[in-house]
N, CA and C atoms as a LAMMPS dump frame, in Angstrom:
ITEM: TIMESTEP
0
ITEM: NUMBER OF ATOMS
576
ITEM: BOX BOUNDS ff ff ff
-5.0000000000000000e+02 5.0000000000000000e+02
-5.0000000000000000e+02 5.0000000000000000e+02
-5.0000000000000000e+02 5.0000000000000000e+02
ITEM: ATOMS id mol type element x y z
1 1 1 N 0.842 -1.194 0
2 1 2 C 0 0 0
3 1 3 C 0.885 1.256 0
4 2 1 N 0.175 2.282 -0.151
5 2 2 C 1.048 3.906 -0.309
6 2 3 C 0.532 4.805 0.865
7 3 1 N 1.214 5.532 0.862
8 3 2 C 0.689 7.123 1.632
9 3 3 C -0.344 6.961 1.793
10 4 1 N -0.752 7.406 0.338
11 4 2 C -2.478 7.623 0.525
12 4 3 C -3.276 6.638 0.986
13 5 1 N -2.753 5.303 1.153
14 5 2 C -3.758 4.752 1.699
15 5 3 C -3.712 4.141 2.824
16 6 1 N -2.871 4.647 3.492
17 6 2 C -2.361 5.309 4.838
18 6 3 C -2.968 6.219 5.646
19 7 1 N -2.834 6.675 4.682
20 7 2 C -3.725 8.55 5.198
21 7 3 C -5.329 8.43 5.455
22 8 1 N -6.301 7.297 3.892
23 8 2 C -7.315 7.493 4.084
24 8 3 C -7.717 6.038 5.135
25 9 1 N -6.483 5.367 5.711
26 9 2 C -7.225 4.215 7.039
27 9 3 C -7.351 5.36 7.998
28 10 1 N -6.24 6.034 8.444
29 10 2 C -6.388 7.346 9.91
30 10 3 C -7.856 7.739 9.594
31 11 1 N -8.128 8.188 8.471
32 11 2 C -9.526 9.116 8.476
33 11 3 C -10.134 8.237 8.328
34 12 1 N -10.611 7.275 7.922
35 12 2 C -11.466 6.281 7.988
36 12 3 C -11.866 5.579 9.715
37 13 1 N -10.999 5.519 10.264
38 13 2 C -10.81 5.076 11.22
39 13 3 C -10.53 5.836 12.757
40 14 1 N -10.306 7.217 12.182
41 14 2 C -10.138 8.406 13.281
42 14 3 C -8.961 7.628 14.068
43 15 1 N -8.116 7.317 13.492
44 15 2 C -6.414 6.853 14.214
45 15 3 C -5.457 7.634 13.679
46 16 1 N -4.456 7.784 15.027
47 16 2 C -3.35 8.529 14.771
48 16 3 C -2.425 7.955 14.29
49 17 1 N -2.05 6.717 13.99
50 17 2 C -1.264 5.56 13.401
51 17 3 C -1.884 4.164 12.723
52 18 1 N -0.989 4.011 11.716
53 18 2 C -1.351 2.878 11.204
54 18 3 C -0.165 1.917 10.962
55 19 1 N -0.246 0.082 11.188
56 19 2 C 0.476 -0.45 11.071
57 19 3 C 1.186 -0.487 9.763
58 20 1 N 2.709 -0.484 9.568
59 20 2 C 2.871 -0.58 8.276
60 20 3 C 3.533 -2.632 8.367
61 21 1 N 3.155 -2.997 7.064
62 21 2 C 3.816 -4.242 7.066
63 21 3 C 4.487 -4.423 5.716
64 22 1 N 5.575 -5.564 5.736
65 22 2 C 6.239 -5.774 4.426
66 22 3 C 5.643 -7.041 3.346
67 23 1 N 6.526 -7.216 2.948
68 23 2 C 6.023 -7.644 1.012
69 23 3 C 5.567 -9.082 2.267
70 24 1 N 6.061 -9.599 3.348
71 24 2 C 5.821 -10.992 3.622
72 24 3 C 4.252 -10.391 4.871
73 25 1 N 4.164 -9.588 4.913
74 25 2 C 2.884 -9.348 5.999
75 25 3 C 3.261 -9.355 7.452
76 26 1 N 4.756 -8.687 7.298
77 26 2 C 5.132 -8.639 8.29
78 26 3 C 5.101 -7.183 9.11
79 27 1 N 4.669 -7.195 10.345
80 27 2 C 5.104 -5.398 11.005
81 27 3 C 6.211 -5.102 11.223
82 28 1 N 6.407 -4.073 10.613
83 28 2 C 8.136 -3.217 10.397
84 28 3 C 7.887 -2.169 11.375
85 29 1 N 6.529 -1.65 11.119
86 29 2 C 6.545 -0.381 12.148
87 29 3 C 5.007 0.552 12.274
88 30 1 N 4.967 1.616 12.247
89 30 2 C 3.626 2.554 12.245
90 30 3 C 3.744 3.866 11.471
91 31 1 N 2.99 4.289 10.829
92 31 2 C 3.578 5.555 10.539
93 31 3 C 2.398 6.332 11.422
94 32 1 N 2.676 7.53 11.444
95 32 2 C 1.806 8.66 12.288
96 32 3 C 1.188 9.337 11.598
97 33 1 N 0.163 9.918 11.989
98 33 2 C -0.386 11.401 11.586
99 33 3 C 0.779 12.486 10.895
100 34 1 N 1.519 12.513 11.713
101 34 2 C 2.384 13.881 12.134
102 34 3 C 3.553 13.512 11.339
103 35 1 N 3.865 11.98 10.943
104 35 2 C 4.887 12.014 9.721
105 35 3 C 4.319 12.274 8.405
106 36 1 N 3.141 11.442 8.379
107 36 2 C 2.017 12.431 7.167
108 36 3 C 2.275 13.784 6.585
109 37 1 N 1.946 14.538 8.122
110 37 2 C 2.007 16.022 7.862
111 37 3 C 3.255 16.577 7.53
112 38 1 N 4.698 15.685 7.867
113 38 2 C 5.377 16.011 7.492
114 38 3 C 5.787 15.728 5.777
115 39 1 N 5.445 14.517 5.823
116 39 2 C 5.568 14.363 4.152
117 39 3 C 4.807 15.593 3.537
118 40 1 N 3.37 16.303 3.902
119 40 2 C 2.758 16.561 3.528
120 40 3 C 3.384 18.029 3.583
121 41 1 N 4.003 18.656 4.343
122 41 2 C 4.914 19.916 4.438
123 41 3 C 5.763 19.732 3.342
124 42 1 N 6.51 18.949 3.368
125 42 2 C 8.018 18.514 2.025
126 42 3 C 7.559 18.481 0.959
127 43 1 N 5.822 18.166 0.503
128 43 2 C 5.718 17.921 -0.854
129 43 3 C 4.124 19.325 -1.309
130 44 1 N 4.48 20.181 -0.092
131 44 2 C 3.631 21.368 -0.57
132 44 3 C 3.787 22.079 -2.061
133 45 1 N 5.054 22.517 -2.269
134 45 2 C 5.039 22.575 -4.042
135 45 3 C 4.093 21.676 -4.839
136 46 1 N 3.84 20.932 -4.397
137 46 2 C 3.575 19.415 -5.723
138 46 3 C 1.961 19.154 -5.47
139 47 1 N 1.709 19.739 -4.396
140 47 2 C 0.186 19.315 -3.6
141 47 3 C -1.023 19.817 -4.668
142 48 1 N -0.599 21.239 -5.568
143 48 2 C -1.671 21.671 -6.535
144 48 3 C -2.025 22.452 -5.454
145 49 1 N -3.658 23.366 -6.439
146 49 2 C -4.02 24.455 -5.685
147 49 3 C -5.186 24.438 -4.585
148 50 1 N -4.587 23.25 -4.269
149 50 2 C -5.92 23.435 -2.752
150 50 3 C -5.318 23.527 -1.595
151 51 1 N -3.885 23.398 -1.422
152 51 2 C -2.88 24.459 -0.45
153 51 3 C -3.222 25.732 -0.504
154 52 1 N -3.073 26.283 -1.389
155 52 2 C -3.461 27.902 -1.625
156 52 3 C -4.841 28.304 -1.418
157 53 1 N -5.932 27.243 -0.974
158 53 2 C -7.316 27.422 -0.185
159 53 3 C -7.618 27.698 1.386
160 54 1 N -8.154 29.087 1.189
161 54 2 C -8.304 29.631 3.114
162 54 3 C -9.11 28.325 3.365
163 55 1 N -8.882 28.533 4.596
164 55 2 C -9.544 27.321 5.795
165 55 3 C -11.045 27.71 5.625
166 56 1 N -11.543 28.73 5.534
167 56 2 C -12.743 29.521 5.523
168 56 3 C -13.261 28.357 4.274
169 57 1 N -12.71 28.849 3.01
170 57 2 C -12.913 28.118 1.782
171 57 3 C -12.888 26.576 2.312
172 58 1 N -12.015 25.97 2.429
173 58 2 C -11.964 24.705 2.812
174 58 3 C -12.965 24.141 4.099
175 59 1 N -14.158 24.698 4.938
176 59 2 C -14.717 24.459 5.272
177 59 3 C -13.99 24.124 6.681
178 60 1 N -12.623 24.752 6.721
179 60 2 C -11.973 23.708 8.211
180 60 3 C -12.082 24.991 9.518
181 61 1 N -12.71 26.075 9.353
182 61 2 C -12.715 26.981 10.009
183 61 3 C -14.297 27.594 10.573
184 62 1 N -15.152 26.976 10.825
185 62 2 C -16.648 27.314 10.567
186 62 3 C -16.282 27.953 11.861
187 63 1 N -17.73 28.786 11.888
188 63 2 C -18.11 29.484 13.162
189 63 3 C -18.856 29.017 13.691
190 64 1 N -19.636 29.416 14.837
191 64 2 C -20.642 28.992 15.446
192 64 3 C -20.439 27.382 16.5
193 65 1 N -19.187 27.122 16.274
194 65 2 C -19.133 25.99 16.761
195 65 3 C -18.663 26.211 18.501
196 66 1 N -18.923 25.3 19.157
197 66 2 C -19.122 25.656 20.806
198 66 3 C -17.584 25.27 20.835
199 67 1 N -16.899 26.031 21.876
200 67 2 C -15.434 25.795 21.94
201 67 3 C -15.643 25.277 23.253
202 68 1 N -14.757 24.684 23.965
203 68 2 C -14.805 24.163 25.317
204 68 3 C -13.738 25.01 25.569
205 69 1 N -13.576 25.574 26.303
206 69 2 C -12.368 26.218 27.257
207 69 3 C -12.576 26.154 28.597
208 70 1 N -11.155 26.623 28.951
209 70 2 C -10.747 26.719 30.603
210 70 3 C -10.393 27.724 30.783
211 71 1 N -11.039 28.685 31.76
212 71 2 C -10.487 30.607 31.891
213 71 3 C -9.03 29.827 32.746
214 72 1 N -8.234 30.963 32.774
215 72 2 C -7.02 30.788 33.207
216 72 3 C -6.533 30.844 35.037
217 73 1 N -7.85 31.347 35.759
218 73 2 C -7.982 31.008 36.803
219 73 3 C -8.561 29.594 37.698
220 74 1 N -8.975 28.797 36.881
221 74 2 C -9.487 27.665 36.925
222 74 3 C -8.575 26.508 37.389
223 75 1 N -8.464 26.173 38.636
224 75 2 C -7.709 25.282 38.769
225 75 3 C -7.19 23.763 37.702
226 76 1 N -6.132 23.456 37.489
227 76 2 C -5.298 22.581 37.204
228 76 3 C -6.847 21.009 36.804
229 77 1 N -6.783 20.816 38.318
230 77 2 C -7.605 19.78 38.445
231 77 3 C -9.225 19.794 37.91
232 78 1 N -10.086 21.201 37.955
233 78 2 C -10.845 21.375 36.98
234 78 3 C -10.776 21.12 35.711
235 79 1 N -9.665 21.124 35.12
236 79 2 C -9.319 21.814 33.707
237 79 3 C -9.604 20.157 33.275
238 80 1 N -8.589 19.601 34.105
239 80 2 C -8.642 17.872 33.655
240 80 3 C -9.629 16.981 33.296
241 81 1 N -10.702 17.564 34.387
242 81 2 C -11.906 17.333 34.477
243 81 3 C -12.998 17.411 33.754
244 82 1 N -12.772 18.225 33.099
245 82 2 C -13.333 18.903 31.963
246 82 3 C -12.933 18.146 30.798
247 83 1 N -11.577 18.059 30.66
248 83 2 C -11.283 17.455 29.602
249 83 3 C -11.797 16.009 29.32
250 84 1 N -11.97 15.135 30.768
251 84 2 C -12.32 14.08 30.884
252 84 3 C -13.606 14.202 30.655
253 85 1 N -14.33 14.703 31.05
254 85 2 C -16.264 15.095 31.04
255 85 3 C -16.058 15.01 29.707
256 86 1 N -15.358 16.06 28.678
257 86 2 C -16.271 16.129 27.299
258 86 3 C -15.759 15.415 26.435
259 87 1 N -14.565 14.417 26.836
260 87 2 C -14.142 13.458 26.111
261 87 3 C -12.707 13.659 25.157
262 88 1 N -12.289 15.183 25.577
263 88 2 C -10.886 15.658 24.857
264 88 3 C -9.563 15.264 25.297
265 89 1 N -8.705 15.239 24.392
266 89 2 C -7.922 15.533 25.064
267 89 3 C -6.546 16.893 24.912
268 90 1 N -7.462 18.023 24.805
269 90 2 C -6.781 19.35 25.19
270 90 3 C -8.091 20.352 25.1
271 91 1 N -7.376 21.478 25.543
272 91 2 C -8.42 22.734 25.774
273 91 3 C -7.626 23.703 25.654
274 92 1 N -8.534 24.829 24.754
275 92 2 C -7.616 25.983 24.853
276 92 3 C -7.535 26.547 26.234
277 93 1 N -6.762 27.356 26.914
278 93 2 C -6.791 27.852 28.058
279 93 3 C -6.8 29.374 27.654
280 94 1 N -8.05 30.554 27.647
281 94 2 C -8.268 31.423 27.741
282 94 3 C -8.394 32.677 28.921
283 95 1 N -7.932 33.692 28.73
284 95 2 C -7.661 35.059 29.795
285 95 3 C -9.239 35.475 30.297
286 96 1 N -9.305 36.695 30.762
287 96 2 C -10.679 37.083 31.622
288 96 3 C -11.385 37.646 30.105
289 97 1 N -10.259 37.87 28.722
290 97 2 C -11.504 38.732 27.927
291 97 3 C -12.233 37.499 26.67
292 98 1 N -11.345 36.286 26.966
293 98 2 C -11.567 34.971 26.297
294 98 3 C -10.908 35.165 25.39
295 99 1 N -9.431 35.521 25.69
296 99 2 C -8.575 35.591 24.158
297 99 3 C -7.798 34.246 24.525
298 100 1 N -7.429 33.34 23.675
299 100 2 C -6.095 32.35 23.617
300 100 3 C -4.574 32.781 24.331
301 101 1 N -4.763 31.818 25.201
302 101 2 C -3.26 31.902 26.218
303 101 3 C -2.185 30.755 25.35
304 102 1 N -2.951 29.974 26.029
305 102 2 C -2.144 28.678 25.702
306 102 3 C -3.078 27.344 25.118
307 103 1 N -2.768 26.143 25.304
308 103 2 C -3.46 24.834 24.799
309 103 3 C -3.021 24.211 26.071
310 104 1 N -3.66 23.548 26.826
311 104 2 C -3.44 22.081 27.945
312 104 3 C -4.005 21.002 27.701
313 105 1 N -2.844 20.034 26.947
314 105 2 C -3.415 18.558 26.481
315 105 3 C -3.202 18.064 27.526
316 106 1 N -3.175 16.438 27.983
317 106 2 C -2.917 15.478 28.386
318 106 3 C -1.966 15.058 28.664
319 107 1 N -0.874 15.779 27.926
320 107 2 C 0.46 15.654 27.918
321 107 3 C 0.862 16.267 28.928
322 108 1 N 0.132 17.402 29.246
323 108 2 C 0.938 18.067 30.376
324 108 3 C 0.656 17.442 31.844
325 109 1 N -0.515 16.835 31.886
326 109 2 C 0.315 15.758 33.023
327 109 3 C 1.035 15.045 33.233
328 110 1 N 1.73 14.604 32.218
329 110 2 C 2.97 13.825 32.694
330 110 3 C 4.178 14.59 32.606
331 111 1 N 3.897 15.565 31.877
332 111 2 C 5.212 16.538 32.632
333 111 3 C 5.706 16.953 34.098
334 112 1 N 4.846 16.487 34.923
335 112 2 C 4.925 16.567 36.102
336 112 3 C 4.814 15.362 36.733
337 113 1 N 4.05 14.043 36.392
338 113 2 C 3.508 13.032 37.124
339 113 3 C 4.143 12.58 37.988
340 114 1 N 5.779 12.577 37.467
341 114 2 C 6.661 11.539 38.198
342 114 3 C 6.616 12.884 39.587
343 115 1 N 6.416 14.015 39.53
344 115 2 C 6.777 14.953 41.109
345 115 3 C 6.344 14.072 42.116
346 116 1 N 6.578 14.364 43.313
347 116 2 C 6.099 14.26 44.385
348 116 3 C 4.884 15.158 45.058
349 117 1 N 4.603 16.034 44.531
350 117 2 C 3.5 17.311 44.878
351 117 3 C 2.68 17.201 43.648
352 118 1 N 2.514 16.299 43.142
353 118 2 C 1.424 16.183 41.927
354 118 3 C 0.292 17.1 42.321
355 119 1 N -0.401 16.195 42.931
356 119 2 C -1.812 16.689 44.13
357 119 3 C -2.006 18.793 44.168
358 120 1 N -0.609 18.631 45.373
359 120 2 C -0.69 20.01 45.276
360 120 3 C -0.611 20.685 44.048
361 121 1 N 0.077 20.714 43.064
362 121 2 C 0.241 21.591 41.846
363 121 3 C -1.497 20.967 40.725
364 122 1 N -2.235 20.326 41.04
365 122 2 C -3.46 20.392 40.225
366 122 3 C -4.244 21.273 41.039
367 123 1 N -3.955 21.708 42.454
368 123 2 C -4.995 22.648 42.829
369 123 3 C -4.613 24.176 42.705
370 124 1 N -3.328 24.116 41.634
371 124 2 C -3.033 25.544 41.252
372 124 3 C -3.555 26.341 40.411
373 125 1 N -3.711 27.529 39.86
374 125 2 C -4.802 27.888 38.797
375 125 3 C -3.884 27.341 37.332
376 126 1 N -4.698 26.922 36.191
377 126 2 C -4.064 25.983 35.529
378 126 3 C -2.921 26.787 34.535
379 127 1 N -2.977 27.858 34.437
380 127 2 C -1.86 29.101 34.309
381 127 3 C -0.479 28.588 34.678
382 128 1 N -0.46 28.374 36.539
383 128 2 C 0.662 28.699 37.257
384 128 3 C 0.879 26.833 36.909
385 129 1 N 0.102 26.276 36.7
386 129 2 C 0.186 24.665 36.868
387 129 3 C 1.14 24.372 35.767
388 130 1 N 0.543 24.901 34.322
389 130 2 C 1.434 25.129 32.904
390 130 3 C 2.773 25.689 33.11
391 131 1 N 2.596 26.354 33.957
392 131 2 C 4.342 27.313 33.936
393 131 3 C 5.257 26.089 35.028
394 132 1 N 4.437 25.664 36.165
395 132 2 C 5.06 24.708 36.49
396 132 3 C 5.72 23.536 35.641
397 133 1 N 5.011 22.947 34.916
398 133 2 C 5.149 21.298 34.121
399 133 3 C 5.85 21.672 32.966
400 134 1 N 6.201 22.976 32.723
401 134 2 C 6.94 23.763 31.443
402 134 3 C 7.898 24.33 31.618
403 135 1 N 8.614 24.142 33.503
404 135 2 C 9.555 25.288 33.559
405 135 3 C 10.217 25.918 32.898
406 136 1 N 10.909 25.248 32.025
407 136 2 C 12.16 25.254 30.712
408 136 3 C 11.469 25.651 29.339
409 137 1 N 10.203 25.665 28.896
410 137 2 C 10.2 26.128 27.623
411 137 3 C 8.862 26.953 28.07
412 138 1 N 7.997 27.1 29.29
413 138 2 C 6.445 27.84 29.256
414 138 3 C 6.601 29.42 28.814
415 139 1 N 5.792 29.984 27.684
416 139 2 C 5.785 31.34 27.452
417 139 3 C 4.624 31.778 27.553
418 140 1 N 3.968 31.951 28.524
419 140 2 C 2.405 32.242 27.822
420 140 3 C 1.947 33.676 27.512
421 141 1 N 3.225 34.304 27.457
422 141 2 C 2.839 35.824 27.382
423 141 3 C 3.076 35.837 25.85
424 142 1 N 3.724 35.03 25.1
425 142 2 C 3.637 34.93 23.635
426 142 3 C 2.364 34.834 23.289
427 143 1 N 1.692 35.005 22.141
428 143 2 C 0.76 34.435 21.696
429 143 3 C 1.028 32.929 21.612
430 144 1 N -0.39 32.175 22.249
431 144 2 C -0.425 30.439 21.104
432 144 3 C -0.351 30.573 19.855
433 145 1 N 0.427 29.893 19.728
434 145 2 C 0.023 29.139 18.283
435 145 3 C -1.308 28.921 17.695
436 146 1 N -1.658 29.613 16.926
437 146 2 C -2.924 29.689 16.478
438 146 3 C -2.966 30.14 14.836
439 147 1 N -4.496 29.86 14.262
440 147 2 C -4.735 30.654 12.851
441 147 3 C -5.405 31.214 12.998
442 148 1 N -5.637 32.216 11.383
443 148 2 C -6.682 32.7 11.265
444 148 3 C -7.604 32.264 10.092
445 149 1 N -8.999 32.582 9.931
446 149 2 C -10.153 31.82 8.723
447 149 3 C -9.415 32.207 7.474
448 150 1 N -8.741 33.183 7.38
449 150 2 C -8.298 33.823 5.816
450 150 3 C -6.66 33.019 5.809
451 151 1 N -6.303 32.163 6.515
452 151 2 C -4.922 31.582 6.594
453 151 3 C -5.167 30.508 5.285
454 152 1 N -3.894 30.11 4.476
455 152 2 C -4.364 29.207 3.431
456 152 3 C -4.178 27.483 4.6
457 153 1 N -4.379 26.469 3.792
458 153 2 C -3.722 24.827 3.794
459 153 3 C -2.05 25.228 4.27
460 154 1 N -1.631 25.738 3.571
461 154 2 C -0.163 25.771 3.069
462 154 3 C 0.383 26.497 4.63
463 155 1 N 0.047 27.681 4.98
464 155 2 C 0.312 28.296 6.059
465 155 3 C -0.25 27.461 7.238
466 156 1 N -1.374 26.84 7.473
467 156 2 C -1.485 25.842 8.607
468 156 3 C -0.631 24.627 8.821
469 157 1 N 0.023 23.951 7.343
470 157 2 C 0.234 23 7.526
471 157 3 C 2.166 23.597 7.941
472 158 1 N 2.451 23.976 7.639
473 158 2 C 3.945 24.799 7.841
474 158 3 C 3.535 25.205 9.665
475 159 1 N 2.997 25.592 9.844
476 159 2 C 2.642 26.307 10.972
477 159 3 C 2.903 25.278 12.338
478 160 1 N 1.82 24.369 11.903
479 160 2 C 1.692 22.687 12.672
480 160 3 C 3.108 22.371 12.394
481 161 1 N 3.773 21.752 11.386
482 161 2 C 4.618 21.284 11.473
483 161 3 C 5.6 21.648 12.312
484 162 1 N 5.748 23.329 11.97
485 162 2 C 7.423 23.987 12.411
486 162 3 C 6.734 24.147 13.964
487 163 1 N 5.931 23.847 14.604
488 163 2 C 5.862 23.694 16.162
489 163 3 C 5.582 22.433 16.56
490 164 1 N 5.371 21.516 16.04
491 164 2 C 5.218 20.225 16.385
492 164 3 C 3.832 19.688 17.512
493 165 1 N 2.63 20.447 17.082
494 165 2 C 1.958 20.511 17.789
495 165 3 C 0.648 19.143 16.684
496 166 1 N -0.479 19.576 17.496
497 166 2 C -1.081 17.953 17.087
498 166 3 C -2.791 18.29 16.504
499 167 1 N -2.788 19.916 17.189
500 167 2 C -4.178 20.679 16.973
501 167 3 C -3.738 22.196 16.899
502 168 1 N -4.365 23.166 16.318
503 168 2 C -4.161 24.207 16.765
504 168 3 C -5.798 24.649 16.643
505 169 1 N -5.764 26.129 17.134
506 169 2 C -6.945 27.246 17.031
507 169 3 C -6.737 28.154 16.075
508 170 1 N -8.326 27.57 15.466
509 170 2 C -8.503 28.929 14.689
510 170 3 C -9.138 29.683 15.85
511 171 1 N -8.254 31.466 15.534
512 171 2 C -9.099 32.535 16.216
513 171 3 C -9.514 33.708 15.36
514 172 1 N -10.55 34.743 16.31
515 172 2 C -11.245 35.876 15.681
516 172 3 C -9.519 36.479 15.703
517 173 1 N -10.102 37.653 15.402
518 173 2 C -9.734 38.968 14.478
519 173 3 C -9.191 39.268 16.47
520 174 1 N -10.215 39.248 16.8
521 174 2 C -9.337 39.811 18.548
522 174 3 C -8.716 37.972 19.379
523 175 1 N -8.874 37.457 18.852
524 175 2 C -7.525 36.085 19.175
525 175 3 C -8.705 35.376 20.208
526 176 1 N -9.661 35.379 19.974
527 176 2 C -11.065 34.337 20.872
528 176 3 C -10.791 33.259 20.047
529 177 1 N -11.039 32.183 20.383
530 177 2 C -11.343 30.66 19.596
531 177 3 C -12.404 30.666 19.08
532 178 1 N -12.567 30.156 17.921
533 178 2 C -13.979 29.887 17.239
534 178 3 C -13.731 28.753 16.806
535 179 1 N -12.961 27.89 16.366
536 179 2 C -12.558 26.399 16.317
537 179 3 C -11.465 25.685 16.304
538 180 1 N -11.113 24.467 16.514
539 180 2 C -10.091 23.701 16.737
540 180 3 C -9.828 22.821 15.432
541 181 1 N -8.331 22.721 14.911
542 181 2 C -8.173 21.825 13.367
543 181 3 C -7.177 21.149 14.226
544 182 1 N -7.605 19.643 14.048
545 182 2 C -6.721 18.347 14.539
546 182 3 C -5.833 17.545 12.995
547 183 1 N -4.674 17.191 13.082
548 183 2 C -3.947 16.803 12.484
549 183 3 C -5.224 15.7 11.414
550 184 1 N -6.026 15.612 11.94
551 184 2 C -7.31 14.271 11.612
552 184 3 C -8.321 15.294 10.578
553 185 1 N -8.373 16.397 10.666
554 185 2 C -9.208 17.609 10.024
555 185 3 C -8.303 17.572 8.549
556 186 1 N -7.18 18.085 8.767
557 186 2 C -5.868 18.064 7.822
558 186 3 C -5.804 17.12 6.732
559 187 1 N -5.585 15.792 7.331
560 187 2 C -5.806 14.988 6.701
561 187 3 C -6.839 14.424 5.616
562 188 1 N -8.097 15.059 6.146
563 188 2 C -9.472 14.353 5.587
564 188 3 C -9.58 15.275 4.692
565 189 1 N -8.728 16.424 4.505
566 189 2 C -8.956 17.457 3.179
567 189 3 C -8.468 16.899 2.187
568 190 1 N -7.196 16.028 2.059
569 190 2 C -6.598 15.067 1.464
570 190 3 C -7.41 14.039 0.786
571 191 1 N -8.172 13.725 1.514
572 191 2 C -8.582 12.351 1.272
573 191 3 C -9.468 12.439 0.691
574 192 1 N -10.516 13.307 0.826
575 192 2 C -11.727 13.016 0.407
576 192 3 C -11.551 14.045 -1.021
């Protein structure tokens, strides 16, 4: 089998990996989403003109859609909670005017898990919790990583790649969330 039909088991199947096997049906290995996207970065010249299509155009940016967030005073252990309740696994983490701070996946608990003060640092507001489990790289006074509806394919997929992230936000014109594009969104523009 090829790429592409690689690409269309993930979307078929809403998986972030698929087994790859050889000429004898043997497993060699998996490929990912995110090596996808990288092939899919390396061969942007060659992709034709539906790279050069806003997200708006491409349907990957709608409005109206309910965002789940966490205000930035919200404890650690809420936030989780939340994530667990609606079945995610990340949330944007938004300020008092609901602009984009940061993203808190799943991941960021185990940036901490192995501590000894686990406990205590989930009852921190999930702000100070992030700057904790991030000592070494947390910026949140940067903007997130985010798009905008008038951004093309080409600029999201460069964007994702050169941060190595797995989702980003589309935001308004004043940096609010209006929707989330998962490496799985990306993909299914491909495919279908």
């Amino acid at each position: 089998d090829n790429l592409w039909t690689a690409c269309k088991r993930m979307v078929d199947n809403i998986a972030h990996r698929v087994p790859v096997e050889n000429s004898e049906g043997k497993l060699v290995g998996f490929i990912t989403q995110s090596e996808i996207l990288g092939y899919l970065n390396d061969a942007l010249p060659s992709l034709g003109p539906i790279v050069g299509k806003t997200l708006k155009d491409l349907g990957m940016a709608v409005t109206g859609k309910t965002i789940v967030a966490a205000r930035m005073k919200e404890s650690a252990l809420e936030v989780f909670e939340k994530m667990s309740n609606f079945g995610f696994s990340a949330v944007p983490i938004i300020d008092d005017k609901g602009k984009l701070l940061t993203t808190l996946s799943a991941k960021d608990i185990r940036a901490i898990a192995a501590g000894e003060h686990l406990f205590d640092l989930l009852k921190l507001p999930v702000v100070d919790y992030f700057r904790k489990a991030h000592e070494k790289d947390a910026d949140i006074k940067s903007p997130a990583i985010s798009c905008l509806r008038k951004d093309t394919l080409e600029t999201l997929i460069k964007r994702i790649w050169a941060s190595k992230i797995h989702r980003i936000y589309v935001v308004s014109e004043g940096s609010k969330p209006i929707n989330v594009i998962s490496l799985h969104d990306i993909l299914s523009v491909f495919v279908s």
